[in-house]
C-alpha positions as CSV (number, residue, x, y, z in Angstrom):
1,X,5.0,50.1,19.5
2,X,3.7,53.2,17.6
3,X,0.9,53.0,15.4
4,X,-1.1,56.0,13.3
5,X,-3.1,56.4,10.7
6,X,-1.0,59.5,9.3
7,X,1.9,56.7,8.7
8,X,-0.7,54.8,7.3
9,X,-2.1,57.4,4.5
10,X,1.7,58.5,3.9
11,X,2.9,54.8,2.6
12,X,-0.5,55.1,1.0
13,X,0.2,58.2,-1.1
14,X,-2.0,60.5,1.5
15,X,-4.8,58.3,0.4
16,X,-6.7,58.6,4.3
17,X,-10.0,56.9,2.6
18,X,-7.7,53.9,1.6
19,X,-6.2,54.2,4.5
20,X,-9.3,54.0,6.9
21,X,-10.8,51.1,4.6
22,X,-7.7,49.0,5.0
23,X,-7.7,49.7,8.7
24,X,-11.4,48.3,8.6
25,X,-10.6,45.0,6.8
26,X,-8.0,44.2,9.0
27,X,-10.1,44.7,12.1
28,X,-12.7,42.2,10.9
29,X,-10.1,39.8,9.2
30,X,-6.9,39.6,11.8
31,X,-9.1,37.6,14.5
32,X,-9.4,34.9,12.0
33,X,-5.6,35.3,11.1
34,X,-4.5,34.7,14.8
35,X,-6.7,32.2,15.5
36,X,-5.0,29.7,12.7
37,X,-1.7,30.9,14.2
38,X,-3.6,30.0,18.0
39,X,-4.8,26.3,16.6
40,X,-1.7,25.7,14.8
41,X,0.5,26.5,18.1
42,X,-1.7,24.0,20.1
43,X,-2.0,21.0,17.5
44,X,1.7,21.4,17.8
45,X,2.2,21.7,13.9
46,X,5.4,23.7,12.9
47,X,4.9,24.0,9.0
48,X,1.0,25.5,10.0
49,X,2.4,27.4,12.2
50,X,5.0,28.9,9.7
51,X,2.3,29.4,7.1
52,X,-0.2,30.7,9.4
53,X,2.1,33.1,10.9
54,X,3.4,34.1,7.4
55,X,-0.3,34.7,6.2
56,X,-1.4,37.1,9.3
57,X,2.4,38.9,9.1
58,X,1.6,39.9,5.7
59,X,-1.0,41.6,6.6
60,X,0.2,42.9,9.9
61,X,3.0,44.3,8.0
62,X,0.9,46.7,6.2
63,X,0.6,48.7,9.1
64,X,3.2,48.2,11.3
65,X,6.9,47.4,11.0
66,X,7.7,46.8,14.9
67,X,6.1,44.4,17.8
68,X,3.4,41.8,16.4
69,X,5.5,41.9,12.8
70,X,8.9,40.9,14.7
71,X,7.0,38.5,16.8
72,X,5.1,37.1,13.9
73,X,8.5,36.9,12.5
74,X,10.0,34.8,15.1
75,X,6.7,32.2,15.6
76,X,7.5,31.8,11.8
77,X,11.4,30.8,12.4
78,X,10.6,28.5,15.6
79,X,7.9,26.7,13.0
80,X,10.2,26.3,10.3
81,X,13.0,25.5,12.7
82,X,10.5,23.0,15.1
83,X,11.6,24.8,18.1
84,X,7.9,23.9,19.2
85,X,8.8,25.0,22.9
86,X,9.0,28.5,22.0
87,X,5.6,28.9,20.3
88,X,3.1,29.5,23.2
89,X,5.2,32.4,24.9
90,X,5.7,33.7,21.5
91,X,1.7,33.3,20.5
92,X,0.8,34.8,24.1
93,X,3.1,38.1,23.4
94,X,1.7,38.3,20.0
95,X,-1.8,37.8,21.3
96,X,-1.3,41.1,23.7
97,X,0.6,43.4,20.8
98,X,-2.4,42.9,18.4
99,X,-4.3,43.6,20.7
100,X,-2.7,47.1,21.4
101,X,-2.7,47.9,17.8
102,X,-6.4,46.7,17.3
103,X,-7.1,49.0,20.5
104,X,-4.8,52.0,18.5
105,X,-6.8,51.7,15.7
106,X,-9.9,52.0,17.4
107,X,-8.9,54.9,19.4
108,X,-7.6,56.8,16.6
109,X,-10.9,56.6,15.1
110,X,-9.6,54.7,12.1
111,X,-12.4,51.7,12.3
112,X,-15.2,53.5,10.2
113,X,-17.3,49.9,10.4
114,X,-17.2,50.3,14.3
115,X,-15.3,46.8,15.0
């Protein structure tokens, strides 16, 4: 999974500044994101668990096209589908690869608020 900010500004236009400020929204706003997709997985509801993971792949999507996106992508299918048993493996291996994006971002010096 390869993340930088140059992608970033070029779907942007070159815009870094928008760029950097989306960067910072998602950093404070994703934790919330995985967390519906974490309670969702637990209370063992497969249409939250579609929407939830919908709601945080939208915004995943804006930076990334690979690892949490395709994941996101297939705890959306196993909600809409019921294949419940599939969920926690899924939420675990998303867990890690937002991490590692999240850590990208930060390393890259693209989280101006200092998240």
């Amino acid at each position: 999974m390869t993340w930088t900010p140059g992608a970033l500004a070029d779907r942007l236009g070159g815009d870094e500044a928008l760029a950097l400020e989306l960067v910072s929204i998602f950093l404070a706003e994703y934790p919330t994101l995985l967390r519906n997709v974490q309670a969702s997985a637990a209370r063992g509801d497969a249409q939250a668990i579609r929407r939830s993971a919908h709601a945080l792949r939208g915004s995943v999507t804006n930076f990334i096209d690979e690892g949490p996106t395709t994941t996101l992508f297939a705890i959306e299918r196993a909600g809409a589908e019921s294949r419940l048993d599939d969920v926690p493996a899924l939420v675990g291996q998303l867990e890690r690869e937002l991490e590692m994006l999240a850590t990208a971002m930060r390393d890259l010096g693209a989280d101006p608020c200092g998240s």
